[in-house]
CHARMM internal coordinates of N, CA and C (Angstrom, degrees):
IC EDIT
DIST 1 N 1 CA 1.4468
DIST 1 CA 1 C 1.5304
ANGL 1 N 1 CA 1 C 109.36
DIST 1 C 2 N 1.4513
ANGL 1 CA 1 C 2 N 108.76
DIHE 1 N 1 CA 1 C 2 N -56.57
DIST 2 N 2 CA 1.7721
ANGL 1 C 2 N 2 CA 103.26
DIHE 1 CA 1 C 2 N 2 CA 160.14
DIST 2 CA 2 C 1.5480
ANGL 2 N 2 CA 2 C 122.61
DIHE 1 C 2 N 2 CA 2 C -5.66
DIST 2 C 3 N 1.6308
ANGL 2 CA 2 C 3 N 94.59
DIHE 2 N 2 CA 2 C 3 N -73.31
DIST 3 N 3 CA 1.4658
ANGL 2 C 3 N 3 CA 110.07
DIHE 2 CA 2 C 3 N 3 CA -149.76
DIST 3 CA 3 C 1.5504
ANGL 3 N 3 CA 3 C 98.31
DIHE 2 C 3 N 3 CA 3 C -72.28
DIST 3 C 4 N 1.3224
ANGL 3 CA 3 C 4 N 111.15
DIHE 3 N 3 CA 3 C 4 N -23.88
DIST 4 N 4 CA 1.7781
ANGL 3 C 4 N 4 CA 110.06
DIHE 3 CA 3 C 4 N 4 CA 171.09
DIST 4 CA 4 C 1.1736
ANGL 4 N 4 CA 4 C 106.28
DIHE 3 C 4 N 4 CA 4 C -59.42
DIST 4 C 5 N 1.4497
ANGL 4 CA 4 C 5 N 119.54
DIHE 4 N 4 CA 4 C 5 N -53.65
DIST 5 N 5 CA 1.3884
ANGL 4 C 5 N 5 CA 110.21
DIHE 4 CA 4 C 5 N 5 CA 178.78
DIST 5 CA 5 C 1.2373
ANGL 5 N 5 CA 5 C 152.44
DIHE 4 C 5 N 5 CA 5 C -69.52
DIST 5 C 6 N 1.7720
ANGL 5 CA 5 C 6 N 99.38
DIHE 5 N 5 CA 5 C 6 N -5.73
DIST 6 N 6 CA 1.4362
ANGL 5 C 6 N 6 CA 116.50
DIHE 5 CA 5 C 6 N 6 CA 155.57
DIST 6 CA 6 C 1.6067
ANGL 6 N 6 CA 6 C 127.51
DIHE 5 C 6 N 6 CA 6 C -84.25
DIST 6 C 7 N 1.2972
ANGL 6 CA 6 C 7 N 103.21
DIHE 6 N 6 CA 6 C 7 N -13.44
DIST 7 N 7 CA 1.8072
ANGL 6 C 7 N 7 CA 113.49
DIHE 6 CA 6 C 7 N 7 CA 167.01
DIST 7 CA 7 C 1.6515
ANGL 7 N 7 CA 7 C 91.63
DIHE 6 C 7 N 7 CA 7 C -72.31
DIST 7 C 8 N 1.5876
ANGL 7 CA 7 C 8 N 123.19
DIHE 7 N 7 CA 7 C 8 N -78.26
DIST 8 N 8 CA 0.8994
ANGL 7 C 8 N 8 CA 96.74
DIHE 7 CA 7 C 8 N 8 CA -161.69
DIST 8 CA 8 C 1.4575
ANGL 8 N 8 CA 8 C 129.90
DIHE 7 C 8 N 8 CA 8 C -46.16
DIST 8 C 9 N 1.2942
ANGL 8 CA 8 C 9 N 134.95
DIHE 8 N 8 CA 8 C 9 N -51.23
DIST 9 N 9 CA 1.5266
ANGL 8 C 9 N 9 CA 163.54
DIHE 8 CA 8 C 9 N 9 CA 153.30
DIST 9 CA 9 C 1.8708
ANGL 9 N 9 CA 9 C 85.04
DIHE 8 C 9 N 9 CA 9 C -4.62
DIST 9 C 10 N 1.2611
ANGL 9 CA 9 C 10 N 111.59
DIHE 9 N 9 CA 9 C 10 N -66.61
DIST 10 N 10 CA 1.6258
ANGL 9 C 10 N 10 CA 133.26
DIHE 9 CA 9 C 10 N 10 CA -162.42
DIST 10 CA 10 C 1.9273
ANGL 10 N 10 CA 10 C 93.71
DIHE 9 C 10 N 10 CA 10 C -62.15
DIST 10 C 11 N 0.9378
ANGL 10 CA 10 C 11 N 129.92
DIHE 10 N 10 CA 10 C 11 N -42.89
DIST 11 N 11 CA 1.2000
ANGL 10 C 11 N 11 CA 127.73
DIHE 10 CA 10 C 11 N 11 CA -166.25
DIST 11 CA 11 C 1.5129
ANGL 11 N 11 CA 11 C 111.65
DIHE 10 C 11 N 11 CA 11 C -120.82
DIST 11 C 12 N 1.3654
ANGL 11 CA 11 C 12 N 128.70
DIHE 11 N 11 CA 11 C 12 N -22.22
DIST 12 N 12 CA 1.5715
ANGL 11 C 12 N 12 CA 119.31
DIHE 11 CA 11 C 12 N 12 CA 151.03
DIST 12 CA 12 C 1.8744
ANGL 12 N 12 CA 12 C 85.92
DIHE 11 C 12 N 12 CA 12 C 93.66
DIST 12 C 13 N 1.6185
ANGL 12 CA 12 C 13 N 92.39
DIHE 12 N 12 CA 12 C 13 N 51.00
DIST 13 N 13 CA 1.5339
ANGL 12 C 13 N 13 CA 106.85
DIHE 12 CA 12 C 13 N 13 CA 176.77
DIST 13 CA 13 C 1.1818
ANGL 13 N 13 CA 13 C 133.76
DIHE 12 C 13 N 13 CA 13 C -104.39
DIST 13 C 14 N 1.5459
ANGL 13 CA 13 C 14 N 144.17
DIHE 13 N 13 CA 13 C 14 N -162.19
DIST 14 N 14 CA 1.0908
ANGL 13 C 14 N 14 CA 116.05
DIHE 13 CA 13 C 14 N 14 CA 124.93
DIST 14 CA 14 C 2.0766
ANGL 14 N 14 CA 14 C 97.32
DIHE 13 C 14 N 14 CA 14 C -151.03
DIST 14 C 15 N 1.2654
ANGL 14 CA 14 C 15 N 107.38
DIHE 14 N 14 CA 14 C 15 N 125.71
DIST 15 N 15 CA 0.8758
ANGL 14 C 15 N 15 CA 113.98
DIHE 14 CA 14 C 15 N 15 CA -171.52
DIST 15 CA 15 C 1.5860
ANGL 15 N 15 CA 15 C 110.60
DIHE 14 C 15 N 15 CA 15 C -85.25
DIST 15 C 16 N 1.4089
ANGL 15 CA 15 C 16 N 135.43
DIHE 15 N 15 CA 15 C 16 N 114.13
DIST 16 N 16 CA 0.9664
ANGL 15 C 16 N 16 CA 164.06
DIHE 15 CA 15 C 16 N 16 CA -131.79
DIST 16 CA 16 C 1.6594
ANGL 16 N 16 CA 16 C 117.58
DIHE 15 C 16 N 16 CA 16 C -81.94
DIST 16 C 17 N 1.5441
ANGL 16 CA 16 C 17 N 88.16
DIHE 16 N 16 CA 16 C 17 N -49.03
DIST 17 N 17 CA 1.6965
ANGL 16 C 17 N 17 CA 100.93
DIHE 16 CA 16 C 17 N 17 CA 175.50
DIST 17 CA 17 C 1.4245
ANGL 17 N 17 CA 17 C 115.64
DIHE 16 C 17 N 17 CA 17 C -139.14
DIST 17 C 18 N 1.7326
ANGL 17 CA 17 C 18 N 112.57
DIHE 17 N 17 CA 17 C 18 N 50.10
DIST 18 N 18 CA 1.2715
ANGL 17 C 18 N 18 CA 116.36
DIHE 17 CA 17 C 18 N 18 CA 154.39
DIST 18 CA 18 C 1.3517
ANGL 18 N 18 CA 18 C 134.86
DIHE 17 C 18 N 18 CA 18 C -2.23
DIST 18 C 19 N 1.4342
ANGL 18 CA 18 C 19 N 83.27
DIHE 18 N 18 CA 18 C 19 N -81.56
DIST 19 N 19 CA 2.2295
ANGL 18 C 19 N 19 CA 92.14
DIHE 18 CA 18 C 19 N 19 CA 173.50
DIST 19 CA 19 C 1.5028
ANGL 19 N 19 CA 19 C 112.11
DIHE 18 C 19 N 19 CA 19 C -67.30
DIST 19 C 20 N 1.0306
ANGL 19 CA 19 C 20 N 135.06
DIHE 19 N 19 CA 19 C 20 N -7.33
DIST 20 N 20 CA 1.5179
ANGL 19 C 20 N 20 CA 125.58
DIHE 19 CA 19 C 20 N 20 CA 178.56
DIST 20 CA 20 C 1.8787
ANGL 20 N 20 CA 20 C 85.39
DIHE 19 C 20 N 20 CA 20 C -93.39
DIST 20 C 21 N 0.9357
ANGL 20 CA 20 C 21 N 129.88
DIHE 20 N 20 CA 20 C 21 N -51.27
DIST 21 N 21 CA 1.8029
ANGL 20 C 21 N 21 CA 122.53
DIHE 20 CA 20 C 21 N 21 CA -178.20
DIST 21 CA 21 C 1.0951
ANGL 21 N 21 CA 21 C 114.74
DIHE 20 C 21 N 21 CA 21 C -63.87
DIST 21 C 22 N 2.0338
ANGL 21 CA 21 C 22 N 125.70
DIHE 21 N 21 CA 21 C 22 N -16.38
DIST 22 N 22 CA 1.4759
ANGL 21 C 22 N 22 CA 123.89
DIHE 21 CA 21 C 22 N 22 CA -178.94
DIST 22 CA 22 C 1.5278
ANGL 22 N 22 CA 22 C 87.24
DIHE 21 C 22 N 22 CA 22 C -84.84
DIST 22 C 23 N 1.9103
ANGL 22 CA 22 C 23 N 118.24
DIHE 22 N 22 CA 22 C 23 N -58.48
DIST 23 N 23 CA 1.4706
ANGL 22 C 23 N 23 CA 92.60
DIHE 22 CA 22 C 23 N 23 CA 171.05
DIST 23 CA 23 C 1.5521
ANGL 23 N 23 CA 23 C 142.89
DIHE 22 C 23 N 23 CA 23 C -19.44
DIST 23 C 24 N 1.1283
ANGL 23 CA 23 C 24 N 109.74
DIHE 23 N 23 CA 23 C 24 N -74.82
DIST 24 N 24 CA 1.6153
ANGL 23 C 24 N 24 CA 124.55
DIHE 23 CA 23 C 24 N 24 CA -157.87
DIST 24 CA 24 C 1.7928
ANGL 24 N 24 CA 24 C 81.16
DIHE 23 C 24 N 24 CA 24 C -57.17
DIST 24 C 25 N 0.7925
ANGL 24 CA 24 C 25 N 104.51
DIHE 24 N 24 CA 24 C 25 N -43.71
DIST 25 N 25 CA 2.1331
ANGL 24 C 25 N 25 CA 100.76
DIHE 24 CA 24 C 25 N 25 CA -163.28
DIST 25 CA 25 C 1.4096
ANGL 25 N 25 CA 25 C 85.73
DIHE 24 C 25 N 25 CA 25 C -40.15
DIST 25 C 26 N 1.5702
ANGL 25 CA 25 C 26 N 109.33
DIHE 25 N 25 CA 25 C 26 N -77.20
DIST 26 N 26 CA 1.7715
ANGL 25 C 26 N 26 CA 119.26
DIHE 25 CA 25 C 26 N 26 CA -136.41
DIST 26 CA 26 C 1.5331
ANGL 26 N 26 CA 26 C 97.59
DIHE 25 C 26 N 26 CA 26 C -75.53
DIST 26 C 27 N 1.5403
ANGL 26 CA 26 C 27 N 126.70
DIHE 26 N 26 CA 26 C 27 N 5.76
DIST 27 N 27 CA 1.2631
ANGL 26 C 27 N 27 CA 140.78
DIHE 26 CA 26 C 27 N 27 CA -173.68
DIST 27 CA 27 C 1.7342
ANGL 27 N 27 CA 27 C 102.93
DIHE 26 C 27 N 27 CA 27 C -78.09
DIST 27 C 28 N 1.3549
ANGL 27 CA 27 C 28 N 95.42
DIHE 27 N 27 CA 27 C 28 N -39.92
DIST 28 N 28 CA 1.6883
ANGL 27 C 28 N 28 CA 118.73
DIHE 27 CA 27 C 28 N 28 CA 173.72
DIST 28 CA 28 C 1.5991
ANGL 28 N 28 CA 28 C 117.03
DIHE 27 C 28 N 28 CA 28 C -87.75
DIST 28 C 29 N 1.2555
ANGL 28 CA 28 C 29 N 92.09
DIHE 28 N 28 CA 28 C 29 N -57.33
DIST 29 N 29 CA 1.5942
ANGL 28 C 29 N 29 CA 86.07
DIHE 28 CA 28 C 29 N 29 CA -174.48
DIST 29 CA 29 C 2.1859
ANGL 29 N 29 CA 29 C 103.58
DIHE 28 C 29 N 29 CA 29 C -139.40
DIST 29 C 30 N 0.8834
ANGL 29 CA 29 C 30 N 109.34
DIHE 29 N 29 CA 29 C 30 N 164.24
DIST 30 N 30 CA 1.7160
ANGL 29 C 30 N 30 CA 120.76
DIHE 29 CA 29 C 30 N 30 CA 153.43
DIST 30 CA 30 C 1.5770
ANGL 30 N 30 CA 30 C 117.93
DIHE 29 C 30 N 30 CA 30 C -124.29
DIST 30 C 31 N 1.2823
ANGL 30 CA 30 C 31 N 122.66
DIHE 30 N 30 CA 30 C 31 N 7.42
DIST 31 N 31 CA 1.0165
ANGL 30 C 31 N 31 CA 137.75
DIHE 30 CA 30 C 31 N 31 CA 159.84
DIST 31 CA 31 C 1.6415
ANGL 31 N 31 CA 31 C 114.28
DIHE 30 C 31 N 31 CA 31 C -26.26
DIST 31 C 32 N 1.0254
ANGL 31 CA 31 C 32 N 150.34
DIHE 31 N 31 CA 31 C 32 N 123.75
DIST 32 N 32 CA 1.2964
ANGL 31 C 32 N 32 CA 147.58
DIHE 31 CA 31 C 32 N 32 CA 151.71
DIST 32 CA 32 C 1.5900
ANGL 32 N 32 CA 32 C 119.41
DIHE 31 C 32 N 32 CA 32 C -46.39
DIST 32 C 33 N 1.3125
ANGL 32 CA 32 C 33 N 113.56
DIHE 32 N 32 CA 32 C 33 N -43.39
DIST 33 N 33 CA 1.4744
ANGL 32 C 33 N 33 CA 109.68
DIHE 32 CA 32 C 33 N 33 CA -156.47
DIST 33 CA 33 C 2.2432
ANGL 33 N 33 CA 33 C 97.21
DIHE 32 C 33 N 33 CA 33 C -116.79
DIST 33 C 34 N 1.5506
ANGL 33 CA 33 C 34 N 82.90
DIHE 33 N 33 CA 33 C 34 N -8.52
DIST 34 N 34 CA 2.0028
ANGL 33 C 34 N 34 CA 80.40
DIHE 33 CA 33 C 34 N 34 CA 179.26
DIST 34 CA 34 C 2.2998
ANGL 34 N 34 CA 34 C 72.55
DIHE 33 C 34 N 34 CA 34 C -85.84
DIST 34 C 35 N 1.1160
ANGL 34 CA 34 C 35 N 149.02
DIHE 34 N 34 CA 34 C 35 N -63.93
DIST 35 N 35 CA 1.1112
ANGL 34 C 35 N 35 CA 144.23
DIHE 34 CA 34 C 35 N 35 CA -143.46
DIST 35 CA 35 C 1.7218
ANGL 35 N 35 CA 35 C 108.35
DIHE 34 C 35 N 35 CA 35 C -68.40
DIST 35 C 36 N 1.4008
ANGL 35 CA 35 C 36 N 109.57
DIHE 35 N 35 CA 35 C 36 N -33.75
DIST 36 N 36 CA 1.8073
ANGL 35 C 36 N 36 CA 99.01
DIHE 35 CA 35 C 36 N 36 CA 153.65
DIST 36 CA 36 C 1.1093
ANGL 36 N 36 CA 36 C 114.91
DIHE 35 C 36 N 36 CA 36 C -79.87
DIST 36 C 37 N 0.9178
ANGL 36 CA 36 C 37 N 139.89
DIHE 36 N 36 CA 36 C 37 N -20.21
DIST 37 N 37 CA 1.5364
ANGL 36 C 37 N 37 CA 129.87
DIHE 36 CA 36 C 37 N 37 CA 174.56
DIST 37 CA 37 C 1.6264
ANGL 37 N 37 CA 37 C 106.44
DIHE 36 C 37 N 37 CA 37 C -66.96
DIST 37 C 38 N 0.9527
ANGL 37 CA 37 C 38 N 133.68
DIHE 37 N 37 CA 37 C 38 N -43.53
DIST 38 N 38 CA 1.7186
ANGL 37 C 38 N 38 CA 152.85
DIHE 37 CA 37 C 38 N 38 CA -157.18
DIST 38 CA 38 C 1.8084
ANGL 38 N 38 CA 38 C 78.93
DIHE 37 C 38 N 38 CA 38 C -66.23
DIST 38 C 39 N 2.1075
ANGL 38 CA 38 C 39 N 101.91
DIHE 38 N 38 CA 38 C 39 N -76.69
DIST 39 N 39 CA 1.3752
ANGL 38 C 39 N 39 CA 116.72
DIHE 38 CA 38 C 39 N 39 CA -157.27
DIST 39 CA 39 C 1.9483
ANGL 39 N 39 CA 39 C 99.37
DIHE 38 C 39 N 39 CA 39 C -52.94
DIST 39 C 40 N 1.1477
ANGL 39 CA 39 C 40 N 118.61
DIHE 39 N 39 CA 39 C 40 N -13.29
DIST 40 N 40 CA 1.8593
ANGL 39 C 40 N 40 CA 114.90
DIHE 39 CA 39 C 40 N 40 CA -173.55
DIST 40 CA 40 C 1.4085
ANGL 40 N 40 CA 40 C 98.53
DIHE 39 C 40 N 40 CA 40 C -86.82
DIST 40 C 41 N 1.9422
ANGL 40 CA 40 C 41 N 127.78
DIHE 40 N 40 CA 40 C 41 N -25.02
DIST 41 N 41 CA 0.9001
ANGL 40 C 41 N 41 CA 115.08
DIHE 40 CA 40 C 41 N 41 CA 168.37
DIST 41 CA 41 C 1.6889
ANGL 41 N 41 CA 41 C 133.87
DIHE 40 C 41 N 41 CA 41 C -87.52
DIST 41 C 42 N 1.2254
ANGL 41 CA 41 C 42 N 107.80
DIHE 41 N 41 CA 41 C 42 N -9.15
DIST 42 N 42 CA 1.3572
ANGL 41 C 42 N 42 CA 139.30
DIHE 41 CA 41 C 42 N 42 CA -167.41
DIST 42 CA 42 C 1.7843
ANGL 42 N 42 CA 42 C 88.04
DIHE 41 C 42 N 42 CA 42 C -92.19
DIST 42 C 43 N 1.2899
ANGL 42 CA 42 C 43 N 131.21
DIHE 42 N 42 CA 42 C 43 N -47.68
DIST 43 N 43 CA 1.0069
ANGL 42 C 43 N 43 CA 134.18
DIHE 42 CA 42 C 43 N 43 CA 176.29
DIST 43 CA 43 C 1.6508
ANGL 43 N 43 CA 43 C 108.80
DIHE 42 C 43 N 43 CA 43 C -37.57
DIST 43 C 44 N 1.5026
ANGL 43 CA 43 C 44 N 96.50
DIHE 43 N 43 CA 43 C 44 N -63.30
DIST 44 N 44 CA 1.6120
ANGL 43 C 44 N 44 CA 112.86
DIHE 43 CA 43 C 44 N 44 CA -155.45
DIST 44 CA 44 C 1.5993
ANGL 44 N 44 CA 44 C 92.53
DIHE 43 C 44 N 44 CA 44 C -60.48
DIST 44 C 45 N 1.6272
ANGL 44 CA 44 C 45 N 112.21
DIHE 44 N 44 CA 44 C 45 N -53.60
DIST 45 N 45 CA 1.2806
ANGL 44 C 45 N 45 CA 132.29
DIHE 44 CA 44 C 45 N 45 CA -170.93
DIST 45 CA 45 C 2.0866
ANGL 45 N 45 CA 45 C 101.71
DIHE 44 C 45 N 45 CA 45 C -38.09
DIST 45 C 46 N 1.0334
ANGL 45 CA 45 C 46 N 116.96
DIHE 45 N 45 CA 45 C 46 N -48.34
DIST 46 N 46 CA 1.7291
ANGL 45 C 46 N 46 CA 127.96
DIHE 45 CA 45 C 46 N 46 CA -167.60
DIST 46 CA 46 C 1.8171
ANGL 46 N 46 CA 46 C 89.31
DIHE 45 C 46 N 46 CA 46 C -76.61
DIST 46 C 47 N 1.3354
ANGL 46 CA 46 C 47 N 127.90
DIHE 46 N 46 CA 46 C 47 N -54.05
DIST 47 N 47 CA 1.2020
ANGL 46 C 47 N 47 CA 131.49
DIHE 46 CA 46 C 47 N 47 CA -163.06
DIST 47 CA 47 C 1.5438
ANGL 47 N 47 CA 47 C 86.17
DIHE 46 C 47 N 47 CA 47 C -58.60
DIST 47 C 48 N 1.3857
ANGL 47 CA 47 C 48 N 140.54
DIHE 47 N 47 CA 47 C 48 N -73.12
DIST 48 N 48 CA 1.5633
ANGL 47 C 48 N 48 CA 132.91
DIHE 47 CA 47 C 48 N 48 CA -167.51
DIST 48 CA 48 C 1.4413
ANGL 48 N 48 CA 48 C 104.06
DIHE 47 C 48 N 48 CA 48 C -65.59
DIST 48 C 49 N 1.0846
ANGL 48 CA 48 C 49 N 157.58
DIHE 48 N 48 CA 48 C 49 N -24.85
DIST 49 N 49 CA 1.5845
ANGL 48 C 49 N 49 CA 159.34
DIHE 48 CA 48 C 49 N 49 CA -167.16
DIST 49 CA 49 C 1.6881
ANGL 49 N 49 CA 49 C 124.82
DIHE 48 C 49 N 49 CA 49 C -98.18
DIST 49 C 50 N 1.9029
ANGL 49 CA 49 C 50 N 96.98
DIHE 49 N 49 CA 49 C 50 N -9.65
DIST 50 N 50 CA 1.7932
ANGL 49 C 50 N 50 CA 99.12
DIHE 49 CA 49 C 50 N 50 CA 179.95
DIST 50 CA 50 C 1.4649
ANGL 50 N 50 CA 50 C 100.10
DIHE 49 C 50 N 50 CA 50 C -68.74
DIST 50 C 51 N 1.7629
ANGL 50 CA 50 C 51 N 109.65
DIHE 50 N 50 CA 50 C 51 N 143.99
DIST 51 N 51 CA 1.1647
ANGL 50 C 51 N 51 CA 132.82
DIHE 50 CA 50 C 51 N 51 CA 167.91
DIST 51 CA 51 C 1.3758
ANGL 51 N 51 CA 51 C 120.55
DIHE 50 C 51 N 51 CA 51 C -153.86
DIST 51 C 52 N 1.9852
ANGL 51 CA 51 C 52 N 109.63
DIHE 51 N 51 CA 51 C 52 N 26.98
DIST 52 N 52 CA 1.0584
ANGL 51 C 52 N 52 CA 95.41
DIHE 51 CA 51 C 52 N 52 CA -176.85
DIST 52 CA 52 C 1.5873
ANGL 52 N 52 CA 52 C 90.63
DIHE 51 C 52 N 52 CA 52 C 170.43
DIST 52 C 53 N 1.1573
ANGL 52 CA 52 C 53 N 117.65
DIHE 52 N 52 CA 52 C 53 N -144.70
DIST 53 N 53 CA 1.8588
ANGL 52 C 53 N 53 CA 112.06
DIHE 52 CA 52 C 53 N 53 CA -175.50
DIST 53 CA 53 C 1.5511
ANGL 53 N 53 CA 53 C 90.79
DIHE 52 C 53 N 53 CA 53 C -127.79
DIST 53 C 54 N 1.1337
ANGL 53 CA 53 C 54 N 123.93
DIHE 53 N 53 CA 53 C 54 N -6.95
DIST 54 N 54 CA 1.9838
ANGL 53 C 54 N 54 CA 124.19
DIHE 53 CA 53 C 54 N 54 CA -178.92
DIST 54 CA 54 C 1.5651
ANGL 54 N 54 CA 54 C 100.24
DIHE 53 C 54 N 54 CA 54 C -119.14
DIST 54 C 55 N 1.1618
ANGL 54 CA 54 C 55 N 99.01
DIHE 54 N 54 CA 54 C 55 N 120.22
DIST 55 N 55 CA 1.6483
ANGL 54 C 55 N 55 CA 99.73
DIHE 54 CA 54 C 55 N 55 CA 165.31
DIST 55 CA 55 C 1.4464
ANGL 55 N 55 CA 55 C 111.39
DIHE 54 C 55 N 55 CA 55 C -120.61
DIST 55 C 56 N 1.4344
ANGL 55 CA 55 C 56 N 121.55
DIHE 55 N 55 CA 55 C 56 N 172.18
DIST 56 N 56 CA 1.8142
ANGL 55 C 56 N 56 CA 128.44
DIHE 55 CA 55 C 56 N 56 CA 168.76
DIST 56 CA 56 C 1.1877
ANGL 56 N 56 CA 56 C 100.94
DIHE 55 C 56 N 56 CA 56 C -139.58
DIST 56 C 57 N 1.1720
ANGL 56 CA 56 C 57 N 113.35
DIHE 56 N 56 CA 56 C 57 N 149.52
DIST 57 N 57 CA 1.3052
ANGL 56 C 57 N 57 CA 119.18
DIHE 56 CA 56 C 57 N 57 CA -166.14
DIST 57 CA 57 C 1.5276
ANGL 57 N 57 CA 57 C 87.10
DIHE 56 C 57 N 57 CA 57 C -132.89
DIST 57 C 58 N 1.6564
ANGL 57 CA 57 C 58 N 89.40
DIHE 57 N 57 CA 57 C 58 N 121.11
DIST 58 N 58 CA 1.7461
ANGL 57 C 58 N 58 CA 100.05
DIHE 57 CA 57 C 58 N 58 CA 176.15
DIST 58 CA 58 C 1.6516
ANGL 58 N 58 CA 58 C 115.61
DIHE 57 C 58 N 58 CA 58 C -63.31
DIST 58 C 59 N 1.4332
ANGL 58 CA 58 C 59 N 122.78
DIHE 58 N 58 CA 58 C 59 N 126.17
DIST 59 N 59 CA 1.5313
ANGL 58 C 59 N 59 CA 129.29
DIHE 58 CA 58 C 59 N 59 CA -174.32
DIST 59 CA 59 C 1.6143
ANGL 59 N 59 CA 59 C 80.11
DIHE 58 C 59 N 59 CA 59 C -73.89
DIST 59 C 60 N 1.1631
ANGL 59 CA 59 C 60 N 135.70
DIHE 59 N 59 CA 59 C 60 N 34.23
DIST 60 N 60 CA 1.5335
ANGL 59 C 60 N 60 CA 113.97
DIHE 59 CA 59 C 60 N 60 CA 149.34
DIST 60 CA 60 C 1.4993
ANGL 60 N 60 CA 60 C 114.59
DIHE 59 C 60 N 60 CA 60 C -117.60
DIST 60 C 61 N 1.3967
ANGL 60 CA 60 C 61 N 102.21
DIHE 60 N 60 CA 60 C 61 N -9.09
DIST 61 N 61 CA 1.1378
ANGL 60 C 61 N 61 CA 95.03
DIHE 60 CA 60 C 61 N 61 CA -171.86
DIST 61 CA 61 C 1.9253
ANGL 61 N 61 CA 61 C 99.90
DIHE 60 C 61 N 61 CA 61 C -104.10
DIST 61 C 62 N 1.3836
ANGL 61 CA 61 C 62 N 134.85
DIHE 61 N 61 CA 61 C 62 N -21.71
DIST 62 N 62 CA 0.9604
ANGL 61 C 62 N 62 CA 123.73
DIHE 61 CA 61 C 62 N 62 CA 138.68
DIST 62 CA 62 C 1.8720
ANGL 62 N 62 CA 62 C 138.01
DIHE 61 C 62 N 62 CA 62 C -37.63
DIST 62 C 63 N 1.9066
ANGL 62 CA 62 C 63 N 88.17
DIHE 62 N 62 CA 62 C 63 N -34.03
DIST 63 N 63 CA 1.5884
ANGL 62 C 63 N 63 CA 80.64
DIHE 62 CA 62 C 63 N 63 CA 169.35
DIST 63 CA 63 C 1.1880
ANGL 63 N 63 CA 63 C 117.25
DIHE 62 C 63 N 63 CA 63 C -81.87
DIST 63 C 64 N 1.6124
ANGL 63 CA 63 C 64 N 128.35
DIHE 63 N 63 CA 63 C 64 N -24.33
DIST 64 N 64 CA 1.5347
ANGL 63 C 64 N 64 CA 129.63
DIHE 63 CA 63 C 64 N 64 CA 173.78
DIST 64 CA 64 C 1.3874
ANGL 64 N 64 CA 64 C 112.67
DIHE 63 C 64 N 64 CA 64 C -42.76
DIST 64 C 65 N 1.4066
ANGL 64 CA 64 C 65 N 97.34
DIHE 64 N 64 CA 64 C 65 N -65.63
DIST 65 N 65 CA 1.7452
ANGL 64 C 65 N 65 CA 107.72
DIHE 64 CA 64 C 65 N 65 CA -167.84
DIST 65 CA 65 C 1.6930
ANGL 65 N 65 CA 65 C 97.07
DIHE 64 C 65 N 65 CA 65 C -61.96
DIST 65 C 66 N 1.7101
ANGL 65 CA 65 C 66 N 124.71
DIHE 65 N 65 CA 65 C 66 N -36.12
DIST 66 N 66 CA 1.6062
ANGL 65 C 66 N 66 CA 103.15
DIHE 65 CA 65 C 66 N 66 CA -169.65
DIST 66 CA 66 C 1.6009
ANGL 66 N 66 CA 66 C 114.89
DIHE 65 C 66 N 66 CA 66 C -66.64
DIST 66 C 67 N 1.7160
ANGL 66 CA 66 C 67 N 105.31
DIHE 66 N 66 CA 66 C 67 N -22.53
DIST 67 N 67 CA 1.5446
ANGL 66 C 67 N 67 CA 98.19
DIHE 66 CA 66 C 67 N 67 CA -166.21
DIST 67 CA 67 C 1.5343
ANGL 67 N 67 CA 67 C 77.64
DIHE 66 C 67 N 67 CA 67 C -104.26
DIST 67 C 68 N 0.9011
ANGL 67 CA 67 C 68 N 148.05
DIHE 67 N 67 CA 67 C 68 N 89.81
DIST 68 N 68 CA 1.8543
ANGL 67 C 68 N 68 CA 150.24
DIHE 67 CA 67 C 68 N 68 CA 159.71
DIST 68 CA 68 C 1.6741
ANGL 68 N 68 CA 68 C 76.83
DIHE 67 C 68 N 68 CA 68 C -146.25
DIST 68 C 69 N 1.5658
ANGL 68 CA 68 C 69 N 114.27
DIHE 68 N 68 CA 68 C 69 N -90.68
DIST 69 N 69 CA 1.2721
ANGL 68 C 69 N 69 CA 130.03
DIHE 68 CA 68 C 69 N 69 CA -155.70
DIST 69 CA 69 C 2.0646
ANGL 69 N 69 CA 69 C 100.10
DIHE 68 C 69 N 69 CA 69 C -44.94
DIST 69 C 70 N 1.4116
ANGL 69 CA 69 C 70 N 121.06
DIHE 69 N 69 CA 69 C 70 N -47.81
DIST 70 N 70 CA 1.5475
ANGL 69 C 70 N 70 CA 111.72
DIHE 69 CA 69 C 70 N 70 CA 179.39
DIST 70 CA 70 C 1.1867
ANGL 70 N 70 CA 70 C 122.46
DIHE 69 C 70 N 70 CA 70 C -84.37
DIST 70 C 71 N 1.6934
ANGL 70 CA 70 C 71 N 114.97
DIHE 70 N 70 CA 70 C 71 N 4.29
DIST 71 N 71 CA 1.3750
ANGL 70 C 71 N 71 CA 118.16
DIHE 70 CA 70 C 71 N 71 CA 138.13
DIST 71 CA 71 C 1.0235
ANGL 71 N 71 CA 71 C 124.26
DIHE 70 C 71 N 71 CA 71 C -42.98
DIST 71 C 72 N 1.3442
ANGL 71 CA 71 C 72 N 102.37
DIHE 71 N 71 CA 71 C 72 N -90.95
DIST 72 N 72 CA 1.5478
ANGL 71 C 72 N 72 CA 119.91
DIHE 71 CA 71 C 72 N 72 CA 176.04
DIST 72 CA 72 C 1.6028
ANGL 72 N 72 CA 72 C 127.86
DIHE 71 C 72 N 72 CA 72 C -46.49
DIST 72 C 73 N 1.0575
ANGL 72 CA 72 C 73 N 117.06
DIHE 72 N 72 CA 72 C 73 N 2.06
DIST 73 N 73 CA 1.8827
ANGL 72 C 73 N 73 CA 145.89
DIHE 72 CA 72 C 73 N 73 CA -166.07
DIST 73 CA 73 C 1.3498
ANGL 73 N 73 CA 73 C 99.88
DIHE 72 C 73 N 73 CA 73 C -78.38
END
COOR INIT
IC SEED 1 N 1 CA 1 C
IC BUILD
């Protein structure tokens, strides 16, 4: 939840459905270091997708990047 709140903070956001995006993570992993890796991609993901001061971040596209990144883990 932190690291959501430093994207938003970082981009002057507000991300919409937090706890459904902390879900899907810890759904995959509780990992510490697979869950910054996820939030660095989730980062990039908000930087290409702003269109406004509210964003959502599709729980599919959190699950892409969680099972990409604990692939590669």
């Amino acid at each position: 939840m932190a690291m959501l709140k430093v994207i938003e903070s970082a981009y002057d956001v507000d991300i919409r459905n937090k706890r459904e995006v902390v879900e899907a993570m810890t759904d995959v992993t509780e990992d510490e270091q697979a869950v910054l890796m996820i939030c660095t991609a989730l980062n990039t993901w908000v930087a290409m997708n702003l269109s406004g001061r509210e964003i959502v971040i599709p729980p599919e596209v959190v699950s892409r990047i969680a099972e990409r990144v604990i692939g590669g883990y």
